[in-house]
N, C-alpha and C positions, 0 to 999 in steps of 0.2 A: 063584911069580911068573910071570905073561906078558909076556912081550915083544911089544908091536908095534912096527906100521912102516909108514912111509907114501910118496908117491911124488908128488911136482912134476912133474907134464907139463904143460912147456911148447909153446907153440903160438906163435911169434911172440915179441912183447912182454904175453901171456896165459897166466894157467896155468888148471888145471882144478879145481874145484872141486865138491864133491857133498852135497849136503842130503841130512839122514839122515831114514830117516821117523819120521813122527808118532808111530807105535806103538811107537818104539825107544828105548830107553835114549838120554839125550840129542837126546831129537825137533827133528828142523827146524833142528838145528845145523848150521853147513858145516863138512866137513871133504874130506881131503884121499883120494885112493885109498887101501886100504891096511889091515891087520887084524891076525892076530894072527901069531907066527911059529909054525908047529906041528913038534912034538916030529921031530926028523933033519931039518928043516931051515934052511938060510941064511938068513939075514934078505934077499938077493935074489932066494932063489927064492919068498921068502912072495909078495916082490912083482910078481913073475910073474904066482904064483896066481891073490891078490889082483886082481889086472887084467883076469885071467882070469872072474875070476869075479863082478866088480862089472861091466864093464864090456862081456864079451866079446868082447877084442880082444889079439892077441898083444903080448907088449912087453918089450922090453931095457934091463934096469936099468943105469944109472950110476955113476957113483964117487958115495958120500955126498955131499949137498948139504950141510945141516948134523946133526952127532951131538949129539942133543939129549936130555941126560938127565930125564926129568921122572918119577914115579911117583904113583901114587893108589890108592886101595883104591875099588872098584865096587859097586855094593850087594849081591851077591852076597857081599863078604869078601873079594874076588880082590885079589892085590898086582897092578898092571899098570903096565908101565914103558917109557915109548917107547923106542926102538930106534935113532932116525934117519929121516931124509928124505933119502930119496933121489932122483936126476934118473932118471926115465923117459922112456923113447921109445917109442911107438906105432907099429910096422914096418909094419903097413897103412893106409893111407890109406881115408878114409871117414867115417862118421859113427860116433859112440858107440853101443852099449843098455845103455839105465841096468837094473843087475838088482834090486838091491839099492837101491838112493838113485832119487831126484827126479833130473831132468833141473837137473846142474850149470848153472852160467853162469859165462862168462869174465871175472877180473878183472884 
């Protein structure tokens, strides 16, 4: 089984949002920052990573927004089971780089 995990950064009365690409599993869906949790660690340091690594921007996770249990098998066969949504905060100020996803838009 995987566990992911995903992360609400809000901005105001907006949060942020990322279209996945075309090529991916699930193409041109929006979803939220956020991936899988890998083997030794937290489901807040994924979300670090994750941030890190989608977005290229430092950030400090939050107390659970909502623990949402959901599960699915992937076309691979994978068992994958959300983890939670958590609140993130973005400790530098500036613009995003989308690494991974299409340039989000705010809703």
């Amino acid at each position: 089984m995987t566990e992911v995990v995903a992360a609400l950064i809000w901005r105001g009365d907006r949060f942020l949002a990322c279209q996945r690409p075309a090529n991916k599993a699930r193409g041109l869906l929006w979803e939220f920052v956020g991936g899988k949790v890998e083997p030794g660690e937290s489901k807040e340091q994924a979300l670090v990573r994750e941030c890190r690594e989608e977005l290229e921007v430092k950030s400090a996770v939050r107390p659970m927004y909502l623990d949402h249990r959901n599960s699915r098998t992937n076309k691979k066969g994978c068992r994958i089971t959300c983890g939670g949504l958590f609140v993130a905060v973005i400790q530098a100020r500036g613009s995003y780089s989308y690494i991974s996803h299409r340039p989000g838009r705010q809703q």
